[in-house]
C-alpha positions as CSV (number, residue, x, y, z in Angstrom):
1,X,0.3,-5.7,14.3
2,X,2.2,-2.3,14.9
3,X,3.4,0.4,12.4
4,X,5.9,2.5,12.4
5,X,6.5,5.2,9.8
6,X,10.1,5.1,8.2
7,X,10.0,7.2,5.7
8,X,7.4,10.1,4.3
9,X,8.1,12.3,1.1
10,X,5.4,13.9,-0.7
11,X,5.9,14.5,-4.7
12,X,3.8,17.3,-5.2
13,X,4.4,16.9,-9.4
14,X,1.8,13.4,-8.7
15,X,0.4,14.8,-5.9
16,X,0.9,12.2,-4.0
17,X,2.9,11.2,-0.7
18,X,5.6,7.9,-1.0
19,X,5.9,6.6,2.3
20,X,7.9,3.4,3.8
21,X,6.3,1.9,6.6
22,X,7.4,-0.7,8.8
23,X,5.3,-3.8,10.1
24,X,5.7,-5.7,13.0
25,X,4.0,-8.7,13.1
26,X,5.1,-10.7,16.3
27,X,3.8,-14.5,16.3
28,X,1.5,-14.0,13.2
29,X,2.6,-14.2,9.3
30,X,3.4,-11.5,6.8
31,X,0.2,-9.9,6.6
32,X,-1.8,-9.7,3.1
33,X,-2.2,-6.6,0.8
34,X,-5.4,-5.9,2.0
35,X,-4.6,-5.7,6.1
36,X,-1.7,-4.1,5.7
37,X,-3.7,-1.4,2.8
38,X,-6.1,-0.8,6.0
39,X,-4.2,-0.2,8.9
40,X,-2.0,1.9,7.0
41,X,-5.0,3.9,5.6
42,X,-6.0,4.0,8.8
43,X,-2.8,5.3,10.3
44,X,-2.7,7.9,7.7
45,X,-6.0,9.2,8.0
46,X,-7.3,8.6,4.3
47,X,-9.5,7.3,2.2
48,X,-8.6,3.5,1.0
49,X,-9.5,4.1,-2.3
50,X,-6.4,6.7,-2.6
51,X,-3.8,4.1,-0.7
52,X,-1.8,1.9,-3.0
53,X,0.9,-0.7,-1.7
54,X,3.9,-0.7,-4.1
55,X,6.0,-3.8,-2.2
56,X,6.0,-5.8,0.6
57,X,8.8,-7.2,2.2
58,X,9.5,-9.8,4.9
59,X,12.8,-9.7,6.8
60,X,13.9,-13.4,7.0
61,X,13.7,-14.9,10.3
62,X,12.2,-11.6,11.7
63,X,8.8,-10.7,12.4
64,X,9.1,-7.5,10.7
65,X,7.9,-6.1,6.9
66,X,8.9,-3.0,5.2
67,X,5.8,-1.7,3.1
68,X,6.4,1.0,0.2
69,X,3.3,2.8,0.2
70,X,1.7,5.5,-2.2
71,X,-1.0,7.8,-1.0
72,X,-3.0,9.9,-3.6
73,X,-4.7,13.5,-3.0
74,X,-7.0,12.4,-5.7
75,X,-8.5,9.5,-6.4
76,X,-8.5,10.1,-9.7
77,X,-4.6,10.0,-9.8
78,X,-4.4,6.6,-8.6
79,X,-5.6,4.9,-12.1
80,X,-3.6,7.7,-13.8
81,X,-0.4,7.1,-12.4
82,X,-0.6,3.5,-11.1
83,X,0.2,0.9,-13.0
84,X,-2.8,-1.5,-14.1
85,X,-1.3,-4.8,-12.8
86,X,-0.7,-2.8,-9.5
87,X,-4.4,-1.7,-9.0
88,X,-5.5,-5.6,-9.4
89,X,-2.9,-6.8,-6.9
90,X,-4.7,-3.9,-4.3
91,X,-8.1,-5.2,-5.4
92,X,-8.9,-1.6,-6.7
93,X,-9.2,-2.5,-9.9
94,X,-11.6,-5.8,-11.1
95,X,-9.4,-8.5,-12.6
96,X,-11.3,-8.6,-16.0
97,X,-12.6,-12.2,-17.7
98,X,-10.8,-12.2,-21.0
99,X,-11.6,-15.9,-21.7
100,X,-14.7,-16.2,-24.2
């Protein structure tokens, strides 16, 4: 899988930088949260914990995925300014058992 960096911004308000990378993913399938989340990370230099995948996209009939990523100073910042239903999706926050 090779990456490619479209896009960087950093918001220094959230302290955080919003970056759109693209995936290419020749003769395999869209990969999942957590492999892209890594190789990302990895490409950035930072910490997993502070790396949170907004979207994935497929191109139809193209081995290629854009990736909206956001990447936190703090880790801290990530629960305050992520979305609940978005830290479950990234596995950084435990799906909790509501059923009694």
């Amino acid at each position: 899988m090779e990456t490619t960096i479209i896009e960087e911004k950093y918001n220094p308000l959230i302290g955080r930088k919003e970056v759109a990378v693209l995936l290419t993913h020749l003769g395999e399938v869209t990969p999942t949260r957590e492999s892209a989340r890594s190789k990302i990370a990895a490409l950035l230099n930072m910490d997993l914990e502070r790396v949170v995948i907004q979207s994935i996209h497929g191109h139809f009939g193209e081995p290629r995925s854009q990736v909206i990523v956001h990447c936190y100073d703090e880790v801290e910042d990530v629960n305050v300014f992520e979305p609940k239903y978005r830290l479950k999706r990234n596995k950084i926050l435990k799906e909790e058992n509501t059923k009694s």
